[in-house]
N, CA, C and O of each residue as an XYZ file, in Angstrom:
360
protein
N     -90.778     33.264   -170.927
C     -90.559     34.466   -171.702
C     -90.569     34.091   -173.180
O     -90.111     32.968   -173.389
N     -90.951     34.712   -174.175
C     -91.277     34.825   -175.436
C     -90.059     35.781   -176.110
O     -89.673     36.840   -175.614
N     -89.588     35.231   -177.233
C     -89.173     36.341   -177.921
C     -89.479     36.184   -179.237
O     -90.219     35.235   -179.497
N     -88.937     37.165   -180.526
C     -89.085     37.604   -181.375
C     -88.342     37.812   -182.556
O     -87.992     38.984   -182.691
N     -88.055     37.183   -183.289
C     -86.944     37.359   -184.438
C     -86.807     38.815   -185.204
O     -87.553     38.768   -186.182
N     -86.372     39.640   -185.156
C     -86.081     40.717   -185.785
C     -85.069     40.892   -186.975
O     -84.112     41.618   -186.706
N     -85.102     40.395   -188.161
C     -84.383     40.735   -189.293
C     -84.330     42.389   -189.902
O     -85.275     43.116   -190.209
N     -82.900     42.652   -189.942
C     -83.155     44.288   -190.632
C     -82.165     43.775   -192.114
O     -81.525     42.728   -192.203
N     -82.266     44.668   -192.984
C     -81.943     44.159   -194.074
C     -81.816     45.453   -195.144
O     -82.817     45.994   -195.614
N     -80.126     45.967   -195.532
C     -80.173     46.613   -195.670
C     -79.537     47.028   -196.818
O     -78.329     46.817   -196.706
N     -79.947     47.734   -198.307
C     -79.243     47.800   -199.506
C     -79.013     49.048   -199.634
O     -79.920     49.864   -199.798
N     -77.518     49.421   -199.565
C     -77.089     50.752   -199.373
C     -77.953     51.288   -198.042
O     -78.165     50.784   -196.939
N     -78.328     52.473   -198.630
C     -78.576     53.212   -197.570
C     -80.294     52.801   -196.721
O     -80.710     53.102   -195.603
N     -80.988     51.943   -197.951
C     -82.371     51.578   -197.038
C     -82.594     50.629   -196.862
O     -82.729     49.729   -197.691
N     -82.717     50.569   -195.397
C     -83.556     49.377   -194.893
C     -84.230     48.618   -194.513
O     -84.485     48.699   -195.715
N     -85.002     47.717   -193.960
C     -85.880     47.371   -193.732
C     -86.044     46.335   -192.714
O     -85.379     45.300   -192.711
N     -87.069     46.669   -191.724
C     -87.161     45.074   -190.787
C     -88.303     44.185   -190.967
O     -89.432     44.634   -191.165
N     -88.054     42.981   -190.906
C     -88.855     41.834   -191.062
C     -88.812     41.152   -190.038
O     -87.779     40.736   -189.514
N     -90.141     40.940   -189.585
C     -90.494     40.049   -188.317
C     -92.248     39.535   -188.268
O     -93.201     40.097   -188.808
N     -92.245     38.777   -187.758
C     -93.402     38.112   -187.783
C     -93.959     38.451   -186.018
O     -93.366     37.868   -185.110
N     -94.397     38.819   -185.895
C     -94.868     38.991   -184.136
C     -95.743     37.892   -183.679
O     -95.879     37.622   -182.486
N     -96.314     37.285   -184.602
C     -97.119     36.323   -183.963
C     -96.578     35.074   -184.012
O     -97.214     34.148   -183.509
N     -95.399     34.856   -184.586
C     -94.485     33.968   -184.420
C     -93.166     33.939   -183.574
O     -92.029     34.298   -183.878
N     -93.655     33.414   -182.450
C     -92.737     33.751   -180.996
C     -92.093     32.581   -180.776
O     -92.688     31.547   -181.080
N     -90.786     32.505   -180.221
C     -89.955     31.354   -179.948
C     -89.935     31.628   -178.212
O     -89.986     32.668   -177.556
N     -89.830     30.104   -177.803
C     -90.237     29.878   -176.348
C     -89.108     29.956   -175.728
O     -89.095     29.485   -174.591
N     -87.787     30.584   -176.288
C     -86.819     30.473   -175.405
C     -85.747     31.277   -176.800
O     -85.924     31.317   -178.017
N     -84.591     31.853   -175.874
C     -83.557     32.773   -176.582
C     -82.652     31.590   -177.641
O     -82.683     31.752   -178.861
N     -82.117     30.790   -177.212
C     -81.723     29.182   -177.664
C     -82.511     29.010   -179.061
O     -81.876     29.025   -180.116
N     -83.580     28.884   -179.046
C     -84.435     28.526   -179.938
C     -84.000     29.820   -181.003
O     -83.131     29.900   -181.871
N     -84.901     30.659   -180.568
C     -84.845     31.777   -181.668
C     -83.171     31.569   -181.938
O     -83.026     30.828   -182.910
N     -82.015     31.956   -181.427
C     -81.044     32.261   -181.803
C     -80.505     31.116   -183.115
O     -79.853     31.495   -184.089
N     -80.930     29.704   -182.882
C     -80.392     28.890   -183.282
C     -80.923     29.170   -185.046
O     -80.236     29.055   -186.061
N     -82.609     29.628   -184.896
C     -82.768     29.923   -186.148
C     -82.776     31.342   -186.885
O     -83.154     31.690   -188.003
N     -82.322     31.880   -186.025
C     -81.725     32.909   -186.476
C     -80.474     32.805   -187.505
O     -80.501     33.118   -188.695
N     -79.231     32.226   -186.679
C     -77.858     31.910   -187.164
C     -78.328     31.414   -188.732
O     -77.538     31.833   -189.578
N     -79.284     30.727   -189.206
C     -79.747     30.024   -190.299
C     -80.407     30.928   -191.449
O     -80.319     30.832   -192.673
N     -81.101     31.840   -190.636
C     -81.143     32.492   -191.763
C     -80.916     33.832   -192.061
O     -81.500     34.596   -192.829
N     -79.712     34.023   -191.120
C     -78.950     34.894   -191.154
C     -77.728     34.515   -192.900
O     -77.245     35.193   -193.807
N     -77.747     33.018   -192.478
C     -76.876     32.672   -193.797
C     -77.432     32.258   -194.994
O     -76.905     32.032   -196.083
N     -78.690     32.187   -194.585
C     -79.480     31.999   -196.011
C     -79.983     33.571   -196.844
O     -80.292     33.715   -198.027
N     -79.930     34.533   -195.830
C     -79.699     35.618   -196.117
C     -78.703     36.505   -197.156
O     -78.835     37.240   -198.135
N     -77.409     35.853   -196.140
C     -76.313     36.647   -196.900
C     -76.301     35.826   -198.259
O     -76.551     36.596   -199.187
N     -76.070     34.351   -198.749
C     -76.252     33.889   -199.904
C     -77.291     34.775   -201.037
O     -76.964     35.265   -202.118
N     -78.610     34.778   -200.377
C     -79.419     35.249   -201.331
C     -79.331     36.876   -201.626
O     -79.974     37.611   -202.377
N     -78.146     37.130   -200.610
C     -78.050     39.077   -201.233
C     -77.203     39.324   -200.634
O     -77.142     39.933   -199.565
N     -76.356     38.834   -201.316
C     -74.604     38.687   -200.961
C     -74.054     40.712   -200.536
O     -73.305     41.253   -199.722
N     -74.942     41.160   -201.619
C     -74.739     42.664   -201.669
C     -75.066     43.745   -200.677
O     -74.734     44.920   -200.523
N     -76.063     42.648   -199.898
C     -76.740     43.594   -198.054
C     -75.802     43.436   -197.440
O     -74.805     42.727   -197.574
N     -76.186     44.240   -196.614
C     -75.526     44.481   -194.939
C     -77.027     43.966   -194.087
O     -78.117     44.208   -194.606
N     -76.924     43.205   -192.676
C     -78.226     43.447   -192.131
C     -77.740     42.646   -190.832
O     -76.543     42.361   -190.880
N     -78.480     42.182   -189.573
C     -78.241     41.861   -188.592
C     -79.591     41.069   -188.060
O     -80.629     41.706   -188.242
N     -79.705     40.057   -187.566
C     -80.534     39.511   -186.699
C     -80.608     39.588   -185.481
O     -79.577     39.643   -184.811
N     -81.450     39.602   -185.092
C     -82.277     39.954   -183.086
C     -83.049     38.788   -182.879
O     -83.783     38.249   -183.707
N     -82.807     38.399   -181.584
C     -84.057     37.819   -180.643
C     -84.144     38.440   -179.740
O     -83.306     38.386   -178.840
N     -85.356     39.342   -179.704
C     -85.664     40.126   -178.974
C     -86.682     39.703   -178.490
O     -87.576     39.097   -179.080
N     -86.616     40.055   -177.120
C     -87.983     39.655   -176.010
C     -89.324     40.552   -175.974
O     -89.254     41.779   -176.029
N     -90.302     40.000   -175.898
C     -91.211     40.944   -176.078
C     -91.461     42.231   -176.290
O     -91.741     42.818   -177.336
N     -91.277     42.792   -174.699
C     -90.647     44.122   -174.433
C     -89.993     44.949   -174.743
O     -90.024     46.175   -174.641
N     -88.934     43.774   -175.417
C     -87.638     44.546   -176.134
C     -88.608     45.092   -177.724
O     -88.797     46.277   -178.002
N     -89.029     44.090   -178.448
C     -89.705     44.103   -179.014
C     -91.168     45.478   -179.113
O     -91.634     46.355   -179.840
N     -91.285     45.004   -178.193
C     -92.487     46.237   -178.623
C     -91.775     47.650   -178.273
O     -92.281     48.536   -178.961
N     -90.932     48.050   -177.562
C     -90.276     49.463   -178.290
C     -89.566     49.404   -179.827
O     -89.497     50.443   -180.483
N     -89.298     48.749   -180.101
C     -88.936     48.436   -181.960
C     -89.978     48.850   -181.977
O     -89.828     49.960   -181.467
N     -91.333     48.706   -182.295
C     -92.411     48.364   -182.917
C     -92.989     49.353   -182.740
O     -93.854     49.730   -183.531
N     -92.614     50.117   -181.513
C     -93.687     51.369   -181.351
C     -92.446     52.873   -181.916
O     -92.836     54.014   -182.168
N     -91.192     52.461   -181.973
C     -89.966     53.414   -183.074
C     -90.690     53.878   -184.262
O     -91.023     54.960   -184.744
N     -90.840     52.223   -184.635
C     -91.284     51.883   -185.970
C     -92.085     52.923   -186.091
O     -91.961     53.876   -186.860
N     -93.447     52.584   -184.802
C     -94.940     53.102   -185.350
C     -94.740     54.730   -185.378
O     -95.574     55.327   -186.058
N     -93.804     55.470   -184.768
C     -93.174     56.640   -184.794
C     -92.582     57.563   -186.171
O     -92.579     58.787   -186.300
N     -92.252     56.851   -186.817
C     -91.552     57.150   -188.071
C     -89.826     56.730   -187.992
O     -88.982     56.958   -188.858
N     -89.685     56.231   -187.018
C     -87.923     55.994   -187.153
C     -87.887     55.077   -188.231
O     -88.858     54.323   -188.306
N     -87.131     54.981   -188.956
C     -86.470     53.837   -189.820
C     -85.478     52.760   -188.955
O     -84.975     52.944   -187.846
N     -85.369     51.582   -189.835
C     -84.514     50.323   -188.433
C     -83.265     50.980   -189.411
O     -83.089     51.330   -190.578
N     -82.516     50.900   -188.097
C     -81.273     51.228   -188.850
C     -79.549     49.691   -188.469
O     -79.802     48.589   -187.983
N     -79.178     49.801   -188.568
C     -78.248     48.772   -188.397
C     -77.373     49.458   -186.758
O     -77.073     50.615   -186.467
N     -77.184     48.133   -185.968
C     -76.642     48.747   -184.475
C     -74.936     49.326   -184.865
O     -74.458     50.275   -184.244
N     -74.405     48.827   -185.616
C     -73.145     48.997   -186.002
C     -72.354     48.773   -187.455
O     -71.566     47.949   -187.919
N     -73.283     50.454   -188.071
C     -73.228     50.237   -189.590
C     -72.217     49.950   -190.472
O     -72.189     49.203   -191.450
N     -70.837     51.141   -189.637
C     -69.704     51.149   -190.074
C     -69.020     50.444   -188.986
O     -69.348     50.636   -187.815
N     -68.075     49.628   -189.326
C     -67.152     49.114   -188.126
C     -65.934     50.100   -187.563
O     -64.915     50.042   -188.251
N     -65.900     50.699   -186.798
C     -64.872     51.522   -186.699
C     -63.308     50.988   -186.809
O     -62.848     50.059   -186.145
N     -62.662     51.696   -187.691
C     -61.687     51.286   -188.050
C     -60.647     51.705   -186.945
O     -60.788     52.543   -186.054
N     -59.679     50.988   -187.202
C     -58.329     50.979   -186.289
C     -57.509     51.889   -185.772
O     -56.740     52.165   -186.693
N     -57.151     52.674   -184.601
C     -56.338     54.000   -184.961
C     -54.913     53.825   -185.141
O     -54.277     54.845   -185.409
N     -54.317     52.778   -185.051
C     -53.170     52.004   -184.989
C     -53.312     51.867   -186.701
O     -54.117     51.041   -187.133
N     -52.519     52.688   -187.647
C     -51.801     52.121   -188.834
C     -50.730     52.479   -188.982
O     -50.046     53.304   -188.376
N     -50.493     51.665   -190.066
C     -48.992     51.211   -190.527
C     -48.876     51.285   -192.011
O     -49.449     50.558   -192.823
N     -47.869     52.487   -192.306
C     -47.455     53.180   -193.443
C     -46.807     51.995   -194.129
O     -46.278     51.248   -193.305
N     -46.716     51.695   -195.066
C     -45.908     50.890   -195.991
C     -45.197     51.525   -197.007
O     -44.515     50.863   -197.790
């Protein structure tokens, strides 16, 4: 199985995905490992994004791709973190 690095990358409200399709990693391990890398070479160089990395498998992959070819925009899986319902007044 093949997968696919999927970078989304996002300043304020727009974003964007970056991926190379013809550059496939031969195993989830692989991709993930370089993922984690430049996931942090990422946040350094735009400390000010929000964005998320994928290794996505082909398949997985080509519905992204055909969203894409749709007009969806990539959007982030979990933009806002939902906050706590448990607070505490001070």
């Amino acid at each position: 199985m093949k997968f696919v690095m999927v970078m989304i990358i996002c300043f304020g409200a727009d974003c964007e995905a970056l991926f190379n399709k013809e550059h496939t990693y031969d195993s989830y391990n692989v991709c993930y490992q370089e993922a984690i890398e430049n996931a942090n070479f990422m946040r350094q160089m735009f400390p000010s994004s929000a964005g998320e990395v994928h290794c996505w498998d082909e398949e997985r992959f080509k519905l992204f791709e055909k969203s894409l070819q749709e007009g969806e925009l990539p959007t982030l899986s979990d933009p806002e973190p939902e906050q706590s319902k448990e607070t505490i007044d001070a």
